[in-house]
C-alpha positions as CSV (number, residue, x, y, z in Angstrom):
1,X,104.2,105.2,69.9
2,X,101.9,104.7,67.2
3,X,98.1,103.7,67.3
4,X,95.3,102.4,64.7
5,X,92.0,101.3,64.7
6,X,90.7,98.2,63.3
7,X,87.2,97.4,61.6
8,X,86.3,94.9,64.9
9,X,86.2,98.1,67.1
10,X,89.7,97.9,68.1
11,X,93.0,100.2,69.1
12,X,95.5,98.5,67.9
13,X,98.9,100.4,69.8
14,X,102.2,99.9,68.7
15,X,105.1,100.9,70.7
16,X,108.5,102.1,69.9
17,X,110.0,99.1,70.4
18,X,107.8,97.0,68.2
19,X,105.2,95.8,70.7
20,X,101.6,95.9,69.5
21,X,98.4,96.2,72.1
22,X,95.1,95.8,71.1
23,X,92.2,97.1,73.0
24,X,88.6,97.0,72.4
25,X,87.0,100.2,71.8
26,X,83.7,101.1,74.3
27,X,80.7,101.0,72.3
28,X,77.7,103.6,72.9
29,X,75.6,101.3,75.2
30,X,78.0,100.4,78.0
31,X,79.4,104.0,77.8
32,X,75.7,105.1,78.5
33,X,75.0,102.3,81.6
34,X,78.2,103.5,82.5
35,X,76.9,107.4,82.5
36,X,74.0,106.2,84.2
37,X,75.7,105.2,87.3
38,X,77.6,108.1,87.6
39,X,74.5,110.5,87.3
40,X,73.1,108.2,90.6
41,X,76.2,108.9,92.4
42,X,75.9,112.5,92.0
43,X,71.7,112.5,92.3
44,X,72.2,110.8,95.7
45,X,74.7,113.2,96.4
46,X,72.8,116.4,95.4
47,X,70.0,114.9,97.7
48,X,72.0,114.7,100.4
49,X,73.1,118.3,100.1
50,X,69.8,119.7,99.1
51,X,68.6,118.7,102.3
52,X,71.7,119.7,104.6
53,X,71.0,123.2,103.0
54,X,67.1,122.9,103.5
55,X,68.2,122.3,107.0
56,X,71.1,125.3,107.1
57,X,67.9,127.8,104.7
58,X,65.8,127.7,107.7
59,X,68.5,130.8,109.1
60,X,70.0,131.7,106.1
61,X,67.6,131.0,102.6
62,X,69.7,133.2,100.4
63,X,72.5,132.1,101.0
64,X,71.7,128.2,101.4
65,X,69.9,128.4,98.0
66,X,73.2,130.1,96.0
67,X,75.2,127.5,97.8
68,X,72.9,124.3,96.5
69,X,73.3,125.9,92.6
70,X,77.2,126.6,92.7
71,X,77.5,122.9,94.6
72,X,75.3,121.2,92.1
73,X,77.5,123.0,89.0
74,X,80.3,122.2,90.4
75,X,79.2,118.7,91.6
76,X,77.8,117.8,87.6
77,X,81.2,119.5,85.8
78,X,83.7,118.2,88.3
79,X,82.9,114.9,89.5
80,X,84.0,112.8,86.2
81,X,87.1,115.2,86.3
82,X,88.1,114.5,89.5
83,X,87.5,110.8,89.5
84,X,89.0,110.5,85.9
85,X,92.2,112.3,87.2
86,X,92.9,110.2,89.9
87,X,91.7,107.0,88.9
88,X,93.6,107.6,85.4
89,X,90.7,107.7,83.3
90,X,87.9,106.0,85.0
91,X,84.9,107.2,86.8
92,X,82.8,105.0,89.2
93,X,80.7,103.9,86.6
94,X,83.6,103.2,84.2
95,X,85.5,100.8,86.7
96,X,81.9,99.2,87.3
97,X,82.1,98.3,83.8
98,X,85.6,98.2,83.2
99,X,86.0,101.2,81.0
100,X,88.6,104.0,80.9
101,X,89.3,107.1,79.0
102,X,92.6,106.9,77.2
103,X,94.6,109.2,74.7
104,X,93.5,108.1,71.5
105,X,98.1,107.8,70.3
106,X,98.4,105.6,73.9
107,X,100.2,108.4,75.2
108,X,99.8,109.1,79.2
109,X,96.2,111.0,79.5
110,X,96.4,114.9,80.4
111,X,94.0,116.5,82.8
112,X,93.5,119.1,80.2
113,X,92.3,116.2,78.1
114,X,90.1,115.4,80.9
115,X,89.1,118.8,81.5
116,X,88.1,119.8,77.9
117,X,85.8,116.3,77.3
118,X,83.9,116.7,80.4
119,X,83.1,120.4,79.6
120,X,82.0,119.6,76.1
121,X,79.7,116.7,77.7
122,X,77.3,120.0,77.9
123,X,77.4,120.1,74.2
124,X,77.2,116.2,74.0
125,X,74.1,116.5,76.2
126,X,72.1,118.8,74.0
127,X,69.4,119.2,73.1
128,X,68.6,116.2,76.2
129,X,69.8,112.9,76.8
130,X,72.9,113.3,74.5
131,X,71.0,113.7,70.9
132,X,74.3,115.0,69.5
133,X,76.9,112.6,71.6
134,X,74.7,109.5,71.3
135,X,74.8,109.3,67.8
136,X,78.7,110.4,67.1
137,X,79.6,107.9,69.2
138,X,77.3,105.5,66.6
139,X,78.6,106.5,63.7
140,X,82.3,107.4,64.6
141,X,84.7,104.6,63.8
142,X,86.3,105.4,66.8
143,X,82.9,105.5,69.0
144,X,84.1,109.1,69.9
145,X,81.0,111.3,71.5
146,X,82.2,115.1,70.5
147,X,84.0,115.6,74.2
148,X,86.4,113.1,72.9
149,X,86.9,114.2,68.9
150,X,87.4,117.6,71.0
151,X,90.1,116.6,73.8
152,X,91.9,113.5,71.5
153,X,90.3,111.0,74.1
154,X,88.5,107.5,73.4
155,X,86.8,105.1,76.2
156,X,88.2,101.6,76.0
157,X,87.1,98.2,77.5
158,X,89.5,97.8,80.3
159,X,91.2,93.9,80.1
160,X,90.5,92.0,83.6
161,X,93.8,90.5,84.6
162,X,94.0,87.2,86.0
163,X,96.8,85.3,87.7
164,X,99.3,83.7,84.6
165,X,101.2,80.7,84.7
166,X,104.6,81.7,84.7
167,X,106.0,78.0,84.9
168,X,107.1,78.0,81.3
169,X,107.9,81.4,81.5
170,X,110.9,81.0,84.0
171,X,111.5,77.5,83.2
172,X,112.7,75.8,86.6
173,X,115.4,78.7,86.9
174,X,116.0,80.1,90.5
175,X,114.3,83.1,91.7
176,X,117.1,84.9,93.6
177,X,114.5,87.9,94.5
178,X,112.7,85.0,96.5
179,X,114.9,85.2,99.2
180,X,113.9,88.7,100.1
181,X,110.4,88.7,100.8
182,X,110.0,91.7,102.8
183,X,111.5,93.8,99.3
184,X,109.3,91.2,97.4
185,X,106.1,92.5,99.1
186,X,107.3,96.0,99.0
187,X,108.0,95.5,94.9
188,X,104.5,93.9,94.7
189,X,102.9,96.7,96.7
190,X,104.3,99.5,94.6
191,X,104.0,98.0,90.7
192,X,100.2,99.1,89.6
193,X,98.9,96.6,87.7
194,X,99.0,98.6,84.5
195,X,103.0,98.3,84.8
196,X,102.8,94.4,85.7
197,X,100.3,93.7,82.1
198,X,102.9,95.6,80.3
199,X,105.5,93.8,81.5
200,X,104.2,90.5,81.4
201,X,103.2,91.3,77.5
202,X,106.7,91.9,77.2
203,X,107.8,88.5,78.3
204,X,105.4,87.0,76.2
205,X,106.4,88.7,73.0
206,X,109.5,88.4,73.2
207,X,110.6,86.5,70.7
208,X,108.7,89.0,67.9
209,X,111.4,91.9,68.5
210,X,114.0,92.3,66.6
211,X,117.5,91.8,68.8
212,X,117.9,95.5,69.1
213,X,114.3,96.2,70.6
214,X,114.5,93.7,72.9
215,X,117.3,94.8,74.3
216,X,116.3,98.4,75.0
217,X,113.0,97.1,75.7
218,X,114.1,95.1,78.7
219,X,116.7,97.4,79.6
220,X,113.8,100.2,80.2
221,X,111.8,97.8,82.4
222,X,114.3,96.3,84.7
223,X,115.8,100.3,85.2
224,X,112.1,101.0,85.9
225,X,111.9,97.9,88.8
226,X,115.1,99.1,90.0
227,X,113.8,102.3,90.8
228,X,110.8,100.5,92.6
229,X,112.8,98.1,95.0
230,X,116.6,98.2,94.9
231,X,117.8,94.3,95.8
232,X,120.8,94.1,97.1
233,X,123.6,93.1,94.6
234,X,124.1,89.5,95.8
235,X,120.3,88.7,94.4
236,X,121.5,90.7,91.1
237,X,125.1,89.3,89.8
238,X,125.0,87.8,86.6
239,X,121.3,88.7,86.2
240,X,120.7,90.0,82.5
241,X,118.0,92.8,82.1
242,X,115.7,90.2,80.5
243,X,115.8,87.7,83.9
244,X,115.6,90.3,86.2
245,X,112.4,91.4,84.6
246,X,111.3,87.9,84.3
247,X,112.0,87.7,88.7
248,X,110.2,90.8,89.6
249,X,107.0,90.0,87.3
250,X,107.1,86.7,89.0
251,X,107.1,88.3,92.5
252,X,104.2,90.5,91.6
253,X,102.0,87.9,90.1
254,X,103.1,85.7,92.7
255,X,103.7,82.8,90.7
256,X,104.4,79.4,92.2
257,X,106.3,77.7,89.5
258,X,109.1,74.9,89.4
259,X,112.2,75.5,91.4
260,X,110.4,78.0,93.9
């Protein structure tokens, strides 16, 4: 997997198999608003505690006032690591906006990644207000602050998905999967919808790859489904890789199309 970046602010990826993503790049301003909702959350937060330990300092001062520091370091360092980690990449702010951190190569983002941006966002910050972040991120092709030239990272604009039209996609052809809805609901509950985009771009770039790449390609996705939701082989015979990718992404965008 391959990436680039284009003039227009984009990260253009291209995978092994010949399929390129493009993704807009987050510019300075949104990443800031985005900042700014964050450092809310963990103001209204720190209030919160500052007054349970004003509370809890009435019998113990010492030891409520070492508590309030180490919580509010640990609160400011940790917070965009923890919701980074588990939301893969985004913060509440980000997902506000519809931003995410990403590997700058496309490749699956590491919690040291995570780890080593948000601990240079103390650098970033310097002097105050991010004087050295803001303007990297300005004048970085890549609109990286330091945290991310540091840990390999960029933030990208994060695509809203909407419900396709699959009608042309499957052509009339009989959904077999159909007639399993309680392993159709469990295949739609357990594909994130990371997994569903990429497989839908897939479908619709089909005919781009070479014969080879499309075959591996579609062989990788329907072995991926298949570990998902195993259908019994009566709703499988005579499926090739490429249809039975074509079902499940139907199931899980929940297409009504012809022949349904």
């Amino acid at each position: 997997m391959s990436a680039r970046y284009e003039r227009a602010n984009r990260l253009v990826i291209r995978t092994a198999e010949g399929i390129s993503f493009s993704l807009w790049l987050a510019g300075p301003t949104t990443r800031f608003l985005a900042w700014a909702i964050d450092l809310a959350c963990i103001l209204i937060f720190l209030l919160f505690a500052s007054v349970a330990m004003g509370v809890a300092g009435v019998a113990f001062p010492d030891w409520a006032a070492a508590a309030l520091a180490a919580g509010s370091f640990i609160t400011l360092t940790g917070y965009a690591m923890v919701f980074e980690w588990f939301w893969r990449g985004q913060t509440l702010g980000k997902r506000i906006l519809r931003l995410r951190v990403m590997d700058e190569q496309g490749l699956k983002l590491q919690f040291s990644q995570i780890a080593l941006r948000n601990l240079m966002r103390i650098v970033d910050a310097l002097p105050m207000l991010y004087f050295l972040g803001g303007p990297a991120c300005f004048i970085n092709t890549r609109r990286q602050r330091l945290g991310d030239l540091a840990a390999n990272t960029v933030v990208v604009h994060v695509p809203k998905l909407s419900q396709p039209d699959l009608s042309q996609l499957i052509g009339g052809k009989y959904n077999s999967f159909r007639d399993y809805p309680h392993l159709a609901a469990r295949l739609r509950q357990l594909v994130t919808p990371e997994e569903a985009d990429l497989a839908l771009n897939a479908i619709l770039r089909r005919d781009s790859l070479d014969a080879e790449a499309r075959v591996r390609l579609f062989d990788e996705f329907a072995e991926h489904f298949r570990t998902k939701v195993a259908f019994p082989e009566e709703a499988t015979l005579g499926l090739s890789d490429e249809q039975y990718v074509r079902n499940a992404v139907d199931l899980v965008f929940q297409t009504r199309h012809i022949g349904s």
